[in-house]
KEDO-651938 format. One record per residue: residue in one letter; x, y, z of N, C-alpha, C, O in turn. Coordinates in pm, whole numbers, plus 50000, padded with zeros to 5 digits. Layout:
! residues N
AXYZXYZXYZXYZ...
//
This chain:
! residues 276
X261152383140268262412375940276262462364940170261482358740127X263572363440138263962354340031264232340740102264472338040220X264082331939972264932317740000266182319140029266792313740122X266702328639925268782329340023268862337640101269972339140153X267622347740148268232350240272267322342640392267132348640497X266772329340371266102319840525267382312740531267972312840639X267932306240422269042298240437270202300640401270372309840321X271572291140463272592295140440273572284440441273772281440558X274282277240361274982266140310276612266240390277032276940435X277312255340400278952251040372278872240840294277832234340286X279992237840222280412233340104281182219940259281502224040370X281282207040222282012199340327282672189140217283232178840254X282562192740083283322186540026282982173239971282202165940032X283732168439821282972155039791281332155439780280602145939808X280902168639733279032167639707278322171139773277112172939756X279152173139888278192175039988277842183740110278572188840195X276732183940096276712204640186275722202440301275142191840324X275592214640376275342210440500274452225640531274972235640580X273172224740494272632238140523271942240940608271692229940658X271342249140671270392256540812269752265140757269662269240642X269192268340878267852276140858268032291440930267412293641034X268752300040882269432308240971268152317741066268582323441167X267222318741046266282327141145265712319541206265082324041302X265652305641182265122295941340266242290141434266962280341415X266222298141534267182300141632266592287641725265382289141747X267022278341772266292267241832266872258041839267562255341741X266892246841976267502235441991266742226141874267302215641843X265282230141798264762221641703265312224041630264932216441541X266532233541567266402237841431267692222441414268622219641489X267222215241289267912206241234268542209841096268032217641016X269532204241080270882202840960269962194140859269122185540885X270422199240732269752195240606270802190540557271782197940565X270952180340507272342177640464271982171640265271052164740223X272832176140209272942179740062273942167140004275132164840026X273202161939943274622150539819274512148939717273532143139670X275402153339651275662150939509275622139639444276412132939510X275192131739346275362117439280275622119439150275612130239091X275892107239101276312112438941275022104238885275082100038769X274242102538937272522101838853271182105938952270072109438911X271652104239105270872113539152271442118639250272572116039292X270282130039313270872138839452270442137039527269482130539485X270342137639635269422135639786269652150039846270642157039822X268832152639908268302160140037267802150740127266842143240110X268912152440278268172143340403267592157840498268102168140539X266192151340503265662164540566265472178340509266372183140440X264722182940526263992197640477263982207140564264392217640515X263562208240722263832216140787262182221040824261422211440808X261592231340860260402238540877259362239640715258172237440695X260302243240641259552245840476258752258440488257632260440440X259352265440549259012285040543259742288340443259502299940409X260322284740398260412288740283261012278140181261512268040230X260992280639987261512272739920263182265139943264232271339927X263112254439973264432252439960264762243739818265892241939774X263962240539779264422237039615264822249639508265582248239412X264222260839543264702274239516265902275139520266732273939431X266042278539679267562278939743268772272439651269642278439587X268522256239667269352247139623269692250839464270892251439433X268702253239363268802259239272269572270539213270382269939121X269242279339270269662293039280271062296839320271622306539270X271732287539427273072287439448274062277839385275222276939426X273522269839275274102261439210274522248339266275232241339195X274252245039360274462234239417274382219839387274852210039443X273512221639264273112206239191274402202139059274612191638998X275052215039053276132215738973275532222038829274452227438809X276522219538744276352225138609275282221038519275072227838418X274522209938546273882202338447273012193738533273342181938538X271812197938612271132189238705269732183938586269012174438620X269572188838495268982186538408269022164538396268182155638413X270382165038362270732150138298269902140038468269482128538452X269852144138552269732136938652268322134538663267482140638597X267932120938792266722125138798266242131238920266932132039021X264662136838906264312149039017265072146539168265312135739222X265372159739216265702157239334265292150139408264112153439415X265482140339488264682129639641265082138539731266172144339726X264152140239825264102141639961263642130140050262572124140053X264742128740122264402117940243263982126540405264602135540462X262942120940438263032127640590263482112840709263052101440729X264102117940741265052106140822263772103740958263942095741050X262942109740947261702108141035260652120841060261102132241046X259372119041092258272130141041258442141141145258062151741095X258722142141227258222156141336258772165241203259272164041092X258352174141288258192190041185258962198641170258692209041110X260512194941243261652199341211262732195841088263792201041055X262022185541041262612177940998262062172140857262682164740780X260752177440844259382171140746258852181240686258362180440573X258902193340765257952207340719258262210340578257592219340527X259362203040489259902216340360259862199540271260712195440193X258752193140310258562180740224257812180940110257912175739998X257052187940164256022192040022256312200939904255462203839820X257542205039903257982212139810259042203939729260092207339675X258552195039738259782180939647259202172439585258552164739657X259162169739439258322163139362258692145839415257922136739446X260162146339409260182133339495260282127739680261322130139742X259572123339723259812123139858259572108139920258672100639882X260602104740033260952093040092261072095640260261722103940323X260152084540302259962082440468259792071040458259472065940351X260012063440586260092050540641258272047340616257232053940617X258552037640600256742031140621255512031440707254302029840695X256502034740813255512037740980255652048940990255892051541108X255642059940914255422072240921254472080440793254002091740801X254362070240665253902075440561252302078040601252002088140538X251222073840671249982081740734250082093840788249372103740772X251292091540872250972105040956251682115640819251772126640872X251972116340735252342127140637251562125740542251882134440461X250552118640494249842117140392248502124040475247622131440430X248692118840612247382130640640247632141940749246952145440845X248822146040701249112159340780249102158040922249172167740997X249032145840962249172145641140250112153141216251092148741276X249712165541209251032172341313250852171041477251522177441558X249992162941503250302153341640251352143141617252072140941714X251562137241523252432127441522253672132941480254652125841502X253882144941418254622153641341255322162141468256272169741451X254742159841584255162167741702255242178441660256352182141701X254642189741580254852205341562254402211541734253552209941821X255322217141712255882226641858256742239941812257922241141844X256122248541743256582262941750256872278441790256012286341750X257572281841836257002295441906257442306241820258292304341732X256762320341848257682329341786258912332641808259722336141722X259132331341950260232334642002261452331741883262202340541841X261482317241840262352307541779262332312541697263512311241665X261882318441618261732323641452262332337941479261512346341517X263282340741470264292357141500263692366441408263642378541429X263192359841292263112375041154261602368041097261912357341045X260532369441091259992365841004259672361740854259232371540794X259712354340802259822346040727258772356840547259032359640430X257422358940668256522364740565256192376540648256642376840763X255232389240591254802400740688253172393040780252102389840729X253582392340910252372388140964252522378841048251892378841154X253692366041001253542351740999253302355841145253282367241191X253102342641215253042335241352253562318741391254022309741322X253292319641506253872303141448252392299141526252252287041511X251692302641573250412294241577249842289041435249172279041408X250202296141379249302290441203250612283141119250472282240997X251552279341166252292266941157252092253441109252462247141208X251812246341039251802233641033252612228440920253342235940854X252502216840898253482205040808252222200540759251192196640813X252702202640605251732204740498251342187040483252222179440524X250122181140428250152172340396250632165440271250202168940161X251702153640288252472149140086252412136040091252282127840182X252512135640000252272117839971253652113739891253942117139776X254572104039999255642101639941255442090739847254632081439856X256782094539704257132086039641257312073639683256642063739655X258572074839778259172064039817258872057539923258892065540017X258552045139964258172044640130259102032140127259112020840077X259852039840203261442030740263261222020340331260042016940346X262432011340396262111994840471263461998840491264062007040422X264261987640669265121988340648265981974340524265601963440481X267111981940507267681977140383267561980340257268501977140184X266741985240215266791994140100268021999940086268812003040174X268142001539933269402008139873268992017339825268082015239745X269442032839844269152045639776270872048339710271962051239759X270272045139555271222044539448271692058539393270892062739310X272672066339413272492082439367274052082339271274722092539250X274402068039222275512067139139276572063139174276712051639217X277522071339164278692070239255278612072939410279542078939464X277382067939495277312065039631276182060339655275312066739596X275842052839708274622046539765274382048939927275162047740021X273252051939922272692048940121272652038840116273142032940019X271842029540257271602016240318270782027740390271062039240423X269282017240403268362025140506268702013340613268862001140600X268742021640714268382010140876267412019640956267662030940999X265992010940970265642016441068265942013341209266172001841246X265932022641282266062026641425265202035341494265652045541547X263842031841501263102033341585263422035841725264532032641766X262582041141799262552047641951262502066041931261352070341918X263252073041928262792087441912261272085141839260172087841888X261592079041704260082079741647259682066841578260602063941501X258842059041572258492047141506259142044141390259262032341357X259842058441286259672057341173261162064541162261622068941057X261802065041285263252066341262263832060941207263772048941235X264892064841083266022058241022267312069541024267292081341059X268402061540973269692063240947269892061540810269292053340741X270662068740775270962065240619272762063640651273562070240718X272872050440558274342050140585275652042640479275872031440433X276222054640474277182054740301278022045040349278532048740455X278362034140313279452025940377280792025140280281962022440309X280262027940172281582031140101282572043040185283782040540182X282242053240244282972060740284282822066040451283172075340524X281832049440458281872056340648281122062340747281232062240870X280102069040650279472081340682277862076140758277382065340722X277372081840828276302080040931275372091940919275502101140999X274402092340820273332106640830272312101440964271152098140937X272752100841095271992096341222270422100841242269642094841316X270082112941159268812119941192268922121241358269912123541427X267342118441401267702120641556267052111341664266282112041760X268072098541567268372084741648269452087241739269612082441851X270082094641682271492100341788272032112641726271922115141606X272882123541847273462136641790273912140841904273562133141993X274502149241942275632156642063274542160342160274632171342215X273442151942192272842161942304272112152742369272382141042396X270842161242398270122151942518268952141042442267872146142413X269122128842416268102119342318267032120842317266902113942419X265732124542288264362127042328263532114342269263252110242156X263182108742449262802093942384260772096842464260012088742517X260662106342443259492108442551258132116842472257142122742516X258672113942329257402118742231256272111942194256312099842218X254972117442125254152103542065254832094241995255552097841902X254732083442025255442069441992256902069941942257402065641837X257532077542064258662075142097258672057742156257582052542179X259602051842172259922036442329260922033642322261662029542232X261022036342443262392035042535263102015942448264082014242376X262362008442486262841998742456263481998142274264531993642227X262672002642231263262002042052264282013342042264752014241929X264742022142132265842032942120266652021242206267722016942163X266202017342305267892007442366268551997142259269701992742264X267461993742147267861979842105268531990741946269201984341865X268352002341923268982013141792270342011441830271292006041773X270172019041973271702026042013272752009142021273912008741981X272121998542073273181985842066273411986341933274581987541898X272311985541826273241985641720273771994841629274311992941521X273492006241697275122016041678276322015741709277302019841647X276192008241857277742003541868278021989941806278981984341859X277401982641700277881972441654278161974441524278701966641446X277641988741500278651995841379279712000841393280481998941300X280252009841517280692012541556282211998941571283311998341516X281601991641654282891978841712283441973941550284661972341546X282681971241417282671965341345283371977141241283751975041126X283411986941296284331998541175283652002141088284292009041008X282492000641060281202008540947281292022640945280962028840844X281872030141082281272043941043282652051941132283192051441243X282782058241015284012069841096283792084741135284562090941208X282372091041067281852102841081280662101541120280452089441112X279722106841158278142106941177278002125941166278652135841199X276472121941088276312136341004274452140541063273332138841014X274912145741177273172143641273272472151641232272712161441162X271292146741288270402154541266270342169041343269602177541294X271162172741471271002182741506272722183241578273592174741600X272632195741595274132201441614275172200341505275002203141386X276692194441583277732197641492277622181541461276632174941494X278872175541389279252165841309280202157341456280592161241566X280272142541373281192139741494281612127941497280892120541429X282322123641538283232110041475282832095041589282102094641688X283542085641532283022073641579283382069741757282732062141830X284332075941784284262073541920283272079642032282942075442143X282862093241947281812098242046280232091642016279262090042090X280452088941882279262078441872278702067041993277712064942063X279992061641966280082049942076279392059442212278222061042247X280452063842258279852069742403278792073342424278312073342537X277802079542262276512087442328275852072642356275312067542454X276162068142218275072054642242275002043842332274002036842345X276232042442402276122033642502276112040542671276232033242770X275992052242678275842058842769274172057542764273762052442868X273052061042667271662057542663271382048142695270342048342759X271992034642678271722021342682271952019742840271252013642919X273332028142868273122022643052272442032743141272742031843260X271472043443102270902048443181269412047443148268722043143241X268962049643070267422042742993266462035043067265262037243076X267442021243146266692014143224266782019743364266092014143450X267472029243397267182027743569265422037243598264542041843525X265572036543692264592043143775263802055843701262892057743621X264972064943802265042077743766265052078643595264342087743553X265422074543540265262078043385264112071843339263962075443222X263162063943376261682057143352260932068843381260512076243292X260712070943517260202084643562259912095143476258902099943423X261922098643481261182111543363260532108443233259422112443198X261102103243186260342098043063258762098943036258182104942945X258082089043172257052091443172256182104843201255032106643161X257082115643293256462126943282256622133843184255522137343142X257702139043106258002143842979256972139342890256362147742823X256692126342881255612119642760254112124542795253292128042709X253892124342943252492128342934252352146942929251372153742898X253712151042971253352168842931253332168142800252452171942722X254462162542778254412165342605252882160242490252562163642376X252362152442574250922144442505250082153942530249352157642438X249982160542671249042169142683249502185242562248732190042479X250552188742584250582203742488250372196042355249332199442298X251032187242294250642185242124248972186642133248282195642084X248552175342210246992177042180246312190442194245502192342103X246392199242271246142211842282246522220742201245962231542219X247752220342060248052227441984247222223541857246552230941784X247442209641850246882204041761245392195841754245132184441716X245042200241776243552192541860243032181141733242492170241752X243292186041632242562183041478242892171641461242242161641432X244212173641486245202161841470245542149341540246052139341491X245032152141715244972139441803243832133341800243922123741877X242392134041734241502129141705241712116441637240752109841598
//
């Protein structure tokens, strides 16, 4: 199987594209999202990295007529698990938050949360593959982000904010010239997963408040997640302050804490190498 046939692009206009991973069928499978600059490009997120996606991106012209004049592609991973990190090492330039650059410099796929099955993978990728022999390669990023940083790509700039809780090393990237919210999976249309290795509850309550103080303050009219569809500022509001008032009760401590210790027990058991 090819690079164009693992992946498969939409054009969303203004630079910017929005690609998947069409044979990982999965509530993990995460949105790669593509931007054009008039001196550089970004890639937020990579996806698994079964296959080339600098290929891909290449090959379908996506960098435009003349990617030459620019400089090398950046890849940002909006945070390390392995949905999201796996197709990092295939990018001469690469950017993660600061509290995540160990666990990718030494391949920690305990901290990387790799969790794969075959099931999830519909077509195989290579003749043989498995997903037991799975992992997120070890890279050593270029860039090691803070919040506030400016990622300059010409005619648009990010703003990093971190937002910790899903993962220590969670961020947002966020275009304010035009609104836009690349959320990763600080927030997205579904159920928040605050119950991973160094996930906390408390640094996801104090993210999501200040999502709605982007939100109250008119910063963001779209959000571009890390998983599912796309989605505008009022449902923002709701996911995020719906987390904030259930987070603290009871019943949501509970689960949390059981989710965290199943989930502590299978990573370590997949990854044994790696929880050492």
């Amino acid at each position: 199987m090819s690079a164009n046939d693992w992946y498969a692009h939409k054009s969303l206009g203004d630079g910017m594209y929005w690609i998947q991973e069409r044979f990982y069928e999965s509530e993990n499978r995460a949105n790669i999202w593509l931007l054009r600059g008039s001196h550089q490009d970004v890639v937020i997120d990579t996806g698994l990295g079964l296959k080339s996606l600098p290929d891909y991106i290449t090959s379908k012209g996506l960098l435009g007529a003349d990617p030459q004049r620019k400089n090398p592609l950046l890849a940002i991973a909006t945070h390390a698990h392995f949905d999201h990190s796996g197709g990092l090492h295939q990018f001469q330039q690469v950017g993660v938050h600061s509290a995540e650059v160990e666990a990718l410099v030494n391949g920690d796929n305990f901290e990387t949360a790799t969790w794969l099955s075959d099931r999830e993978i519909v077509q195989a990728p290579f003749p043989g593959w498995r997903a037991r022999h799975y992992k997120v390669h070890a890279v050593q990023p270029t860039h090691i982000l803070q919040e506030g940083d400016v990622i300059n790509l010409g005619d648009r700039q990010l703003t990093v904010l971190h937002m910790p809780g899903h993962s220590r090393g969670s961020i947002c990237l966020h275009d304010g010239d035009h609104k836009l919210l690349f959320s990763g999976d600080v927030v997205y249309d579904g159920a928040m997963i605050d119950w991973l290795p160094y996930s906390r509850v408390s640094d996801y309550i104090s993210s999501c408040e200040r999502i709605v103080g982007l939100v109250d303050s008119e910063q963001v009219d779209q959000v571009l997640p890390g998983h599912y569809n796309t989605f505008g500022a009022k449902r923002l509001h709701r996911i995020a302050t719906s987390y904030i008032s259930r987070a603290g009760t009871c019943p949501a401590k509970f689960s949390t804490f059981a989710w965290r210790t199943l989930a502590g027990v299978a990573l370590r058991a997949s990854n044994p190498r790696s929880a050492c």
